[in-house]
N, C-alpha and C positions, 0 to 999 in steps of 0.2 A: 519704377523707372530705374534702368539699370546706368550704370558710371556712363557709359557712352553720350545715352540719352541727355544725361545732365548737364556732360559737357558740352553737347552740343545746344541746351537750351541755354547753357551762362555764354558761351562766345554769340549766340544770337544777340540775346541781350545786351552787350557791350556794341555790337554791331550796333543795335537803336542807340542807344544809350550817349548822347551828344557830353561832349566833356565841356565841363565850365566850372565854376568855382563851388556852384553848389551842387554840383552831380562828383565831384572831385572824389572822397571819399568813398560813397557807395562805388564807384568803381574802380577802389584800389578793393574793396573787399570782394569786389566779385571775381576780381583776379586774381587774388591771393586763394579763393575758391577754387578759380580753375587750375591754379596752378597744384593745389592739393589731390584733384579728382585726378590730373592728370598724372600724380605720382599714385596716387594709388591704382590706376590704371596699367601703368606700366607693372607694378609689381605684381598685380594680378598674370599679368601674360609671363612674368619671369615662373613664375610660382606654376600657373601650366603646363608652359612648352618647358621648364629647365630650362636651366643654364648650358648654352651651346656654346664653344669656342669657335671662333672664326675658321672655317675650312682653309686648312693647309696654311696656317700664320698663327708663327711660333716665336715670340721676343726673342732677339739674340743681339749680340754684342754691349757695348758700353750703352748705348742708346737704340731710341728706334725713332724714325723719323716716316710719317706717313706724307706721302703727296698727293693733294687735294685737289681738283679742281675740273674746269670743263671739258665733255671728248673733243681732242685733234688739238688741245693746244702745244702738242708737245714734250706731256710728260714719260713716255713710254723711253723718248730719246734721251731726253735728261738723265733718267735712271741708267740709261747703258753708259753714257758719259761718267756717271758718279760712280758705277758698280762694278764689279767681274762680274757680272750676269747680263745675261741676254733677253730683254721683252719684245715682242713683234711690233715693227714700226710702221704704218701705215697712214696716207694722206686723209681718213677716211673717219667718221665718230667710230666709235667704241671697237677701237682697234685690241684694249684690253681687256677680255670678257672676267679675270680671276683676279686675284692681288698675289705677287710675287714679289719676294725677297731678295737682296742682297747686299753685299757689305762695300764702305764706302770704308778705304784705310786712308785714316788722316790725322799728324800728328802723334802716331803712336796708338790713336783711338780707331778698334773697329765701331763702324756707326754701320745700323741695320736699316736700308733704306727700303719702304715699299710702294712699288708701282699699282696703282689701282686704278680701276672704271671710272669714267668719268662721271661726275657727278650733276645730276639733271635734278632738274626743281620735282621736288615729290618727293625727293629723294628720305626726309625725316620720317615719312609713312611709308618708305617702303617702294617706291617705285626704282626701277632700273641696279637693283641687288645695293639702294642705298639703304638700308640698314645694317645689311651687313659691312656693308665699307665705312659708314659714320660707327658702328660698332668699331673697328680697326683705331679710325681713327681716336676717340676716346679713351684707349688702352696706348697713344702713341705719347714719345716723350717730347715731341717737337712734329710740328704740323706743318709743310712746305704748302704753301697754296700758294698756285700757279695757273696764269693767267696771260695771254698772247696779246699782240695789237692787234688783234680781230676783233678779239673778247676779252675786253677788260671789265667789264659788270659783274662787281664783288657781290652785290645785294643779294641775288639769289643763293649765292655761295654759304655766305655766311650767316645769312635766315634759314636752310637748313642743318649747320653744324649747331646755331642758337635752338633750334629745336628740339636738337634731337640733345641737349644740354649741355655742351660743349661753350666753353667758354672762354675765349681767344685771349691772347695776353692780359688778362686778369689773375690778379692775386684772390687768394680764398678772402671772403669777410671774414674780419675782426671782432667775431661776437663767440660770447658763448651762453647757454643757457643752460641752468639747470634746473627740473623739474621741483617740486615739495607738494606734500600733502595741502596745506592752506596757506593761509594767507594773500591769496591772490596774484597777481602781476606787481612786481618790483620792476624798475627801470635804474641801471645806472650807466656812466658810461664816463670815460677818462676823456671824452673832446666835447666839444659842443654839438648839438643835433639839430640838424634843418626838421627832423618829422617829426611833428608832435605827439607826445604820449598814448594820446588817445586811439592814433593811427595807427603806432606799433602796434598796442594791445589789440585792434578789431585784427590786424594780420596775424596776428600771433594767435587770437582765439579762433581762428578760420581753420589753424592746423591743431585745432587740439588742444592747445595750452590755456587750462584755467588758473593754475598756480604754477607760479617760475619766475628767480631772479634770471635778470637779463643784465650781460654787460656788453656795451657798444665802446671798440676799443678803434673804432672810425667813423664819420658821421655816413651814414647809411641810408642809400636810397630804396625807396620801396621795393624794387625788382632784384637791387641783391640780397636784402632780406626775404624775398620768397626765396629766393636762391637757395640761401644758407639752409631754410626751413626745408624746402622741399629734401635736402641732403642727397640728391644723387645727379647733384653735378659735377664736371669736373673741370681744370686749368688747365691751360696749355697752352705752352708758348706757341709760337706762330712767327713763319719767316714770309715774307711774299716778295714773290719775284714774277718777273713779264718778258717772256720767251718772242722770241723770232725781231729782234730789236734790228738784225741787220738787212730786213726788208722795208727798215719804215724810215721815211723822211724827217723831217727837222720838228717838222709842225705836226708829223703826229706825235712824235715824240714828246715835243713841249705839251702837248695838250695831253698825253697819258700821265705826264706828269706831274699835271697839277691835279687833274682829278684821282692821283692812288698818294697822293702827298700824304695824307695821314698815318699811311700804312708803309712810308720808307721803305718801298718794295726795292731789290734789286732788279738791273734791266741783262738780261742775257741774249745770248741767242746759241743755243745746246749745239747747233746744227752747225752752228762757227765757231765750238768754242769759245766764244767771247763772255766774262763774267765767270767764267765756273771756278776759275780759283777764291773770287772773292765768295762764291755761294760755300763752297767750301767751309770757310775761314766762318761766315755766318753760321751756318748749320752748327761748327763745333760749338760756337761760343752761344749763342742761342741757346741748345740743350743744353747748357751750364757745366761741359766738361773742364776739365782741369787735370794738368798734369803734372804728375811728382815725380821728382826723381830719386832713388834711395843712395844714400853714401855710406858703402860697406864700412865695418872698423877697418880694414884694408883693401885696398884695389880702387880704380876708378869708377867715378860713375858711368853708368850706362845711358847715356842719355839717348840710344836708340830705341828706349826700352820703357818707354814710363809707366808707371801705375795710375790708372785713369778714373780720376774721380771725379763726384758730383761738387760743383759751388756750394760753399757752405761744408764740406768738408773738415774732418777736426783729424789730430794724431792720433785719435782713438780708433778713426775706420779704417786709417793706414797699420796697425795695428791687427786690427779685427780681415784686413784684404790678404796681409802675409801668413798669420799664423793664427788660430784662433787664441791659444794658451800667452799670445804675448800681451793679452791687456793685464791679465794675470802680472805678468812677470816685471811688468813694465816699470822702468826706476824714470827717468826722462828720456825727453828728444830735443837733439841739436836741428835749429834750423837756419837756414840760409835762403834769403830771397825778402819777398815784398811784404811777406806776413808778420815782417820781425823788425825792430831797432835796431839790429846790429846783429851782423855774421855769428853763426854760429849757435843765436840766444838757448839759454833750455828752455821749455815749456814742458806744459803738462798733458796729458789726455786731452783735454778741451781743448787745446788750443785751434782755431780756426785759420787754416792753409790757405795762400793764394796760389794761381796759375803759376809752374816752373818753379816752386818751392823745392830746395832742396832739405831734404831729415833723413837726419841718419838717428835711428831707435838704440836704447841704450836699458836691455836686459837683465833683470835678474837670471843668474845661472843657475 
């Protein structure tokens, strides 16, 4: 029986398989099962066909933001709005047959935005050139998914980004494991755990693991530890927003916006401009940019001009952005802004920068 077959006998099986207290278990193991078949599966097809890059999509600028979503709600026009580039706009589905590029300048940050096909259910397997567009998006630093008062049903949407491994405004799990000759399965973990030990080990032994200390530095649900195990997934923030807002009434409005409540969508409308400044402002801060300003030993700052970093940022990649020889050389950094107690402070290498920090770097000659 080859991977395929297998897969297809364990999702059968779960299909029968009635959930209740005492079926509970067996079918956290059989999905820890399929979730391993299905990475080994995948890797089989990488390892055949190679590793292909997306036709004609190239990362570029500070970020790259992909936009997801259904054909004709509008995204072709959004991206002419947000870009100096030009997609063909049309009242019609899949008015975008490729994925096309361009830069959205905001803030001193170029952001790389890309227009893509619309995304039809199948799309995890491959229907309507969605592997390659959920491949795109997976490689993106911020995911726009867009959505009209026509069609606001995320479900589809986001059951094939969860498919094809993508995983929406989630942080990685806080596990690590490391393998040993014996001993067995260790459990530790710094918080208290809802899954009992014996649950982890059958999922941990489904992918392989007969001996390995395990530390749980969160309490962990069954599906993000296959997560963590199967290791080829990936995070990505996520912005959502609902186009054509100035054809629709009060009451559709009220009702779109109780059912996208949890996902804090913004409401636009590309075609009125209405909202794009604030999508804007989302997008940069979403992708987690940040911008610095430097303060020469003389002259003013430039503050048309920032160096554009990621959140989380230290004085060490301000550093490593301007010269490579200056961590070398590096004596301190004066800074000014949010990141500090007081004008001016010195700090070291580590130090961690906020938005509009200003440092000025202070060199060995």
């Amino acid at each position: 029986m080859d991977i395929r077959e297998r897969i297809k006998e364990i999702e059968d099986e779960l299909k029968r398989t009635k959930y209740n207290k005492a079926t509970e278990k067996h079918i956290l193991r059989l999905k820890a099962r399929l979730t391993y078949l299905k990475k080994e599966l995948e890797e089989q097809e990488r390892r055949r066909k190679g590793q292909r890059a997306s036709k004609g999509v190239k990362k570029a600028g500070d970020a790259t933001v992909a936009i997801i979503g259904p054909p004709s709600v509008g995204k072709s026009m959004l991206f002419n709005k947000l870009t100096n580039a030009k997609s063909e706009v049309g009242d019609y589905a899949f008015t975008t047959l490729d994925i096309y590029p361009g830069i959205l300048k905001y803030k001193g940050a170029e952001i790389q935005i890309l227009d893509m096909p619309g995304i039809i259910e199948g799309a995890a397997k491959g229907r309507g050139k969605g592997r390659e567009i959920l491949g795109v998006a997976r490689s993106a630093d911020l995911i726009l998914i867009m959505v009209d008062i026509y069609s606001y049903d995320l479900e589809y949407i986001l059951k094939e980004l969860h498919e094809f491994g993508i995983r929406i405004n989630e942080n990685k799990p806080k596990i690590s494991v490391k393998k040993k000759d014996r001993g067995g399965i260790n459990i530790a973990s710094t918080v208290p755990l809802s899954l009992e030990k014996d649950t982890i080990i059958s999922i941990l032994r489904e992918f392989g693991y007969i001996n390995a200390d395990v530390l749980f530095k969160e309490d962990i649900t069954p599906e993000r530890l296959m997560d963590f195990l199967a290791g080829n997934r990936v995070y990505v923030p996520a912005v959502f927003v609902v186009n054509k807002v100035d054809e629709a009434d009060e009451d559709t409005l009220r009702e779109i916006s109780t059912v996208m409540k949890p996902y804090d969508p913004l409401f636009i409308s590309a075609a009125k401009d209405m909202g794009i400044d604030d999508l804007k402002e989302r997008i940069f801060t979403s992708a987690g940019l940040i911008r610095i300003y430097l303060k020469p030993q003389s002259g003013k700052i430039d503050y048309d001009a920032p160096l554009i970093l990621r959140k989380g940022a230290t004085v060490e990649d301000v550093c490593k952005a301007i010269h490579r020889d200056f961590v070398k050389k590096f004596r301190y950094a004066m800074v000014w802004g949010k990141s500090v107690k007081f004008p001016g402070q010195h700090v070291g290498l580590e130090h961690v920068l906020s938005d509009e920090d200003i440092v000025r770097l202070v060199i060995r000659k």
